[in-house]
BAVEX-387969 format. One record per residue (C-alpha): residue number from 1; x, y, z negated. Coordinates in Angstrom, 2 decimals. Example, Ala and Ser with C-alpha at 12.3 -4.5 7.8 and 13.67 -1.06 7.14 Angstrom:
BEGIN
{site 1, {12.30, -4.50, -7.80}},
{site 2, {13.67, -1.06, -7.14}},
***
This chain:
BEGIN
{site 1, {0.90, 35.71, 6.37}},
{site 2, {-1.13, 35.14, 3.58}},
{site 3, {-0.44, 32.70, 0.82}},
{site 4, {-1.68, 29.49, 0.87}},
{site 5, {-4.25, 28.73, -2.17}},
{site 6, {-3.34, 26.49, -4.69}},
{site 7, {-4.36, 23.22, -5.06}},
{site 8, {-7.28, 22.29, -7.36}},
{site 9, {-6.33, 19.74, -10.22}},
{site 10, {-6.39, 15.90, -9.06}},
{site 11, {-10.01, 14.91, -10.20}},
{site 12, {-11.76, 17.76, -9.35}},
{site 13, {-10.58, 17.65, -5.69}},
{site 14, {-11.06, 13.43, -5.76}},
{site 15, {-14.39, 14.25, -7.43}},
{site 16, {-15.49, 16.68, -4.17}},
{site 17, {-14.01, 14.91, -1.58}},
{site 18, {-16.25, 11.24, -2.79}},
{site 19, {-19.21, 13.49, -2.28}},
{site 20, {-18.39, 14.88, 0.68}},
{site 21, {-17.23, 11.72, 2.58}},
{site 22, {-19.03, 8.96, 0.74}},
{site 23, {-21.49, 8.14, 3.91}},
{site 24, {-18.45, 8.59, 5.76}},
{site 25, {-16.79, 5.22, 7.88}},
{site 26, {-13.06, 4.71, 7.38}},
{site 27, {-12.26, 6.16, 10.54}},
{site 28, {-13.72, 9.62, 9.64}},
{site 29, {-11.89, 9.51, 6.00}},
{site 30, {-8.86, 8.45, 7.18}},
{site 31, {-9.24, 11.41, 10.26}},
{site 32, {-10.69, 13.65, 7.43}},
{site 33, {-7.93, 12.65, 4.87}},
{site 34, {-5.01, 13.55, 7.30}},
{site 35, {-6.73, 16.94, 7.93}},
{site 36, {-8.43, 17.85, 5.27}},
{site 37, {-6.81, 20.83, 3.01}},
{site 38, {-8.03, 20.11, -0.66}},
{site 39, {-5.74, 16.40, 0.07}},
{site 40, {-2.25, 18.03, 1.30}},
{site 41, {0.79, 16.40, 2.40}},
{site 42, {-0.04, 12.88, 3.06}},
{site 43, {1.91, 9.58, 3.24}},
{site 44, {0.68, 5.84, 4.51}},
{site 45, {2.38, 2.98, 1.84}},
{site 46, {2.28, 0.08, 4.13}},
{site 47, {3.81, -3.53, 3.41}},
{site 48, {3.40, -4.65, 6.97}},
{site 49, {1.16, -7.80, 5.86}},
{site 50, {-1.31, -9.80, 7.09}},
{site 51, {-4.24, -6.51, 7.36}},
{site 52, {-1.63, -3.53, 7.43}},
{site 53, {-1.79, -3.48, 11.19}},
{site 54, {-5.29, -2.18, 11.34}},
{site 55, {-4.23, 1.50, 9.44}},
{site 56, {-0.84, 1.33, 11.17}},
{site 57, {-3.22, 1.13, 14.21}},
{site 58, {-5.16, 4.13, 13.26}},
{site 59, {-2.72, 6.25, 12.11}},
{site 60, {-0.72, 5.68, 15.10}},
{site 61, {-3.65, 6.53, 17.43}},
{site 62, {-4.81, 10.20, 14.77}},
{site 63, {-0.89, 10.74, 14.13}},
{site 64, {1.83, 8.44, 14.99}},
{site 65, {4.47, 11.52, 12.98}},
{site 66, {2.81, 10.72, 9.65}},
{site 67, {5.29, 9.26, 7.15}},
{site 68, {4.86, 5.56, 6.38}},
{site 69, {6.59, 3.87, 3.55}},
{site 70, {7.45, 0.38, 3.83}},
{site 71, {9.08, -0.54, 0.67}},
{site 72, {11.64, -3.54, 0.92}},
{site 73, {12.24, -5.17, -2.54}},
{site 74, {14.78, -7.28, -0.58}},
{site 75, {12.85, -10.60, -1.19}},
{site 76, {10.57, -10.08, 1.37}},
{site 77, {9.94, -13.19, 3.74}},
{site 78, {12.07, -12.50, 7.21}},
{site 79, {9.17, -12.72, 9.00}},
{site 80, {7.52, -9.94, 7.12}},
{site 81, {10.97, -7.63, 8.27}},
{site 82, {10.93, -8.82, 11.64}},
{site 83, {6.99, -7.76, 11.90}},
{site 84, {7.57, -4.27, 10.56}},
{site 85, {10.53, -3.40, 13.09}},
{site 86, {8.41, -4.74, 16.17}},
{site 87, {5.41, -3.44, 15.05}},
{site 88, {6.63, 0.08, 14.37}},
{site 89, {8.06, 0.59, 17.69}},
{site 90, {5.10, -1.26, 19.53}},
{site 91, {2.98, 1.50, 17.81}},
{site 92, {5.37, 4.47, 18.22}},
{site 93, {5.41, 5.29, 14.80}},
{site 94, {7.99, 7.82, 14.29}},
{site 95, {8.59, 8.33, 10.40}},
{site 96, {8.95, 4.76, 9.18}},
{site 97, {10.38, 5.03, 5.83}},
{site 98, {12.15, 2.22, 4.64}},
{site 99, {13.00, 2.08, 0.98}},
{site 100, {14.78, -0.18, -1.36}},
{site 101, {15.20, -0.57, -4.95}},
{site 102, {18.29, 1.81, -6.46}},
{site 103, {21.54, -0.82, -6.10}},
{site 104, {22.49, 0.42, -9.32}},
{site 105, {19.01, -1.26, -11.20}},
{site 106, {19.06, -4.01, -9.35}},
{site 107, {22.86, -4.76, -10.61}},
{site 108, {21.73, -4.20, -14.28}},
{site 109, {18.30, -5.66, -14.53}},
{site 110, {18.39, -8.28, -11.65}},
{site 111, {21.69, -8.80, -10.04}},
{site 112, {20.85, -12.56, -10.26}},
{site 113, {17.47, -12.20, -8.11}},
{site 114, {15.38, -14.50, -11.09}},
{site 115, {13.48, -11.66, -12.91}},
{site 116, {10.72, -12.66, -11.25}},
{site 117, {10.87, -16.20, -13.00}},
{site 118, {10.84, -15.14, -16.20}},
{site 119, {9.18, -11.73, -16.09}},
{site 120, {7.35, -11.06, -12.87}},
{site 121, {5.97, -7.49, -13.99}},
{site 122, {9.41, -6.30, -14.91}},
{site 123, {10.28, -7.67, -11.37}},
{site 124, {7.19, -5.75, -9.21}},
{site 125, {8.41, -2.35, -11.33}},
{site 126, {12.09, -2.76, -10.62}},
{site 127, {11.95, -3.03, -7.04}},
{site 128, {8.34, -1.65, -6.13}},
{site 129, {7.25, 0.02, -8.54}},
{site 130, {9.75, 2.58, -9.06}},
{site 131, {10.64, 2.83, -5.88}},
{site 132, {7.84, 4.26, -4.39}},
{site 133, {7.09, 6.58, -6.98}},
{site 134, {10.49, 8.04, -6.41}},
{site 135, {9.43, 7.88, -2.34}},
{site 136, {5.87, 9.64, -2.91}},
{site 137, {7.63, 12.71, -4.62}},
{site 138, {6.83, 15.58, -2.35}},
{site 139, {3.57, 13.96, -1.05}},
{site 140, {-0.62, 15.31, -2.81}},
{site 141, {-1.63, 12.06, -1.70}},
{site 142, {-1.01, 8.54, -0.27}},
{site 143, {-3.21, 6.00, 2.27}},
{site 144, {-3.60, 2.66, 0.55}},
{site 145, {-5.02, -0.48, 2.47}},
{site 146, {-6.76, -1.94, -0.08}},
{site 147, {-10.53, -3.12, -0.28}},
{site 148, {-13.33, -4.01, -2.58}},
{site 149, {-13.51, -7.73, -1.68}},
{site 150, {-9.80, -8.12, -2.22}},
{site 151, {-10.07, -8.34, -6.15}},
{site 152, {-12.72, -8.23, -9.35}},
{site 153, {-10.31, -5.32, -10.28}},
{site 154, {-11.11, -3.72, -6.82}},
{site 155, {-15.04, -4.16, -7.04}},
{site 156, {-15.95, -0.35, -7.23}},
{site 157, {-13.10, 0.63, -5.35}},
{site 158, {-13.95, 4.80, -3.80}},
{site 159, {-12.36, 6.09, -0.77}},
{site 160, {-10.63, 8.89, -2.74}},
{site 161, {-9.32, 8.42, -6.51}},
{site 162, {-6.67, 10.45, -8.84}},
{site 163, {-3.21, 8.40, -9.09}},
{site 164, {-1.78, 10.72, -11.03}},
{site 165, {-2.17, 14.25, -11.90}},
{site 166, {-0.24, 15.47, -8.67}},
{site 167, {-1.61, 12.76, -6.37}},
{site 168, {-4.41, 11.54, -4.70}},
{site 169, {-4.94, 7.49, -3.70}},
{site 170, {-6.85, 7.29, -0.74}},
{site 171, {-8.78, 3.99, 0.40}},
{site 172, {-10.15, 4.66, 3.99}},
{site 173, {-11.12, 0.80, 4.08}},
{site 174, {-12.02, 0.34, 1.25}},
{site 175, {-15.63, -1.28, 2.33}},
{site 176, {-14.22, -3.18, 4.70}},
{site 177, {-15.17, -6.87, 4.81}},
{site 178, {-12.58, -10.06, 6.37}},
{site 179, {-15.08, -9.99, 9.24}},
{site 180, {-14.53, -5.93, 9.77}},
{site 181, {-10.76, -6.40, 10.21}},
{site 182, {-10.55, -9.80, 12.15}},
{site 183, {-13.03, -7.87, 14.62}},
{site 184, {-10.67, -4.66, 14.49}},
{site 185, {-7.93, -6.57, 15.66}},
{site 186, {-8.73, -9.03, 17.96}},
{site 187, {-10.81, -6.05, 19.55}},
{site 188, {-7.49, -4.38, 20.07}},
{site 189, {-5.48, -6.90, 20.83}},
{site 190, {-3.03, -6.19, 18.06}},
{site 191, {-0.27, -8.61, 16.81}},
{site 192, {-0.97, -10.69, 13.64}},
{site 193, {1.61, -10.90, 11.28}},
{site 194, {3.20, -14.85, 11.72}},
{site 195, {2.56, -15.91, 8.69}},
{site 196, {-0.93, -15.60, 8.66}},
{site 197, {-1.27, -18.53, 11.51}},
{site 198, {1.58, -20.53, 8.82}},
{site 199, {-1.71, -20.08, 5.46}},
{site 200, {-0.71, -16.90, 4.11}},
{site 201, {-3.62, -14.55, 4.69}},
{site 202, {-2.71, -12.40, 1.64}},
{site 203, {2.04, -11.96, 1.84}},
{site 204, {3.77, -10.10, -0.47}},
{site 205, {7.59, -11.19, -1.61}},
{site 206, {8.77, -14.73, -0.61}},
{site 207, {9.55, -16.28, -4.25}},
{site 208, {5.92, -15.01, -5.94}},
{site 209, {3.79, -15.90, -2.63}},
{site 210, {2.70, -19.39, -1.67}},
{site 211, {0.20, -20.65, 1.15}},
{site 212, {-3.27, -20.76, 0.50}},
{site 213, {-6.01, -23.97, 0.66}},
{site 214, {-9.55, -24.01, 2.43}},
{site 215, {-11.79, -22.56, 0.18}},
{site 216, {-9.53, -20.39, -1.86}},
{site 217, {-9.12, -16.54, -2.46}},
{site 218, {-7.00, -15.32, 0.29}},
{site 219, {-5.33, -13.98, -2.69}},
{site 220, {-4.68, -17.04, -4.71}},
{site 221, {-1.30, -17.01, -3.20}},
{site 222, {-0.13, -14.15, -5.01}},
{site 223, {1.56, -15.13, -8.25}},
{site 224, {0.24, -18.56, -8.23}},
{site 225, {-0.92, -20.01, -11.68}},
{site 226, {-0.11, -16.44, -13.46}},
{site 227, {-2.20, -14.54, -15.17}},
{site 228, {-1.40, -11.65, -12.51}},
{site 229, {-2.91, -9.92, -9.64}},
{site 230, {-1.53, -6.50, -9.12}},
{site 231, {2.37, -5.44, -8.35}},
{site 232, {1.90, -2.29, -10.34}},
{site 233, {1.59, -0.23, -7.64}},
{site 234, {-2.02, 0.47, -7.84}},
{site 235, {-2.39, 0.95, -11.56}},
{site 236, {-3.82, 4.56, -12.33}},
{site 237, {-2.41, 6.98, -14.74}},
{site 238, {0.60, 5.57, -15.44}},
{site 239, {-0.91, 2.34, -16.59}},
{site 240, {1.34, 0.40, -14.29}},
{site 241, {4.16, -1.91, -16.34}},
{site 242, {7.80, 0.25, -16.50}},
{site 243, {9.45, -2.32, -19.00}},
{site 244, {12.07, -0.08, -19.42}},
{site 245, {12.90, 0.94, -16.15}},
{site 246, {13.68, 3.99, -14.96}},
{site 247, {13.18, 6.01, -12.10}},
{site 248, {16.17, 7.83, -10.52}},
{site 249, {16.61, 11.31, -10.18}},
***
């Protein structure tokens, strides 16, 4: 058999596939992303919170065997752990990954559970961060849920951008609106997560997330009253905060 050819570098390939897709709706990208050559081997990062059912959704109708990574920092509301079990087999999602921050970091940089009181970036690294950058090894590219209304910092948000340079970031909803999803689920009948009904229409870990008032961002929750709005997770080019954390090898 002949060789496969190799990969073009990062932004050339995000560069192509922009053009090519850009009139494109998120089903065809995400369909396009899973099949598509010049992308590779592909993971979906879900958190299993209040919008992830929609991709779980898709990717369970295009290809239930694609790897998803949930990653647990272990203060994750129970609610959000009980939704990603019951949602994973109601979907029939067969490669649910889920991964955890290394015991050993956690002992030496946390083993209190308070970083995130006094340093919540050196919190997001240690036990999301890292982790999934040490889960994504292996993968060209990863499926993101995130969309241009969400944050300022997500404004000109493109289906396809360069994470690294190995990796692709894809954004299949990317110009999705509130009104999009709530219509994508209810359409399908598909399970909320239970906190949304309880004011939390943006969840992320249980100490840094808070309900959320009429009128607000449905993100004001997140890291209430810090100057903060990103884990770290989608930072580009290694612009995301280490503080001295390490991944494992």
């Amino acid at each position: 058999m002949p060789l496969e050819a190799p990969l073009e570098p990062v932004s050339v390939r995000v560069d192509d596939l922009n053009r090519r897709y850009r009139h494109h709706g998120a089903t065809a990208v995400l369909e396009h992303a899973l099949a598509d050559p010049q992308v590779g081997r592909t993971a979906l990062v879900s958190s299993f919170g209040a919008e992830s059912v929609v991709l779980l959704h898709l990717i369970s109708i295009m290809d239930r065997t694609t790897p998803v990574l949930f990653i647990d920092t272990e203060m994750l509301f129970a609610e959000t752990l009980t939704y990603q079990q019951e949602l994973s087999e109601r979907l029939g999602l067969t490669d649910v990954r889920v991964i955890k921050p290394a015991r050993e970091q956690v002992f030496e940089h946390d083993n209190e559970g308070l970083l995130h009181l006094h340093n919540p970036d050196a919190c997001c690294a240690l036990r999301k961060t890292v982790p999934l950058q040490n889960a994504l090894d292996g993968f060209d590219a990863w499926i993101t849920g995130r969309k241009r209304y969400q944050a300022g910092t997500r404004a000109a948000l493109e289906f396809f951008e360069v994470d690294n340079e190995s990796r692709i970031k894809i954004n299949p909803l990317a110009h999705w609106t509130p009104e999009d999803l709530r219509d994508y689920i209810d359409e399908n009948r598909l399970p909320r997560h239970p906190m949304v009904a309880k004011g939390y229409p943006s969840i992320g870990c249980a100490p840094c997330t808070s309900p959320v008032g009429t009128g607000e961002d449905p993100r004001a929750g997140r890291w209430r009253d810090q100057n903060k709005e990103e884990c770290g997770i989608h930072f580009v080019n290694g612009k995301a905060v280490r503080l001295n954390i390490e991944r494992t090898t």
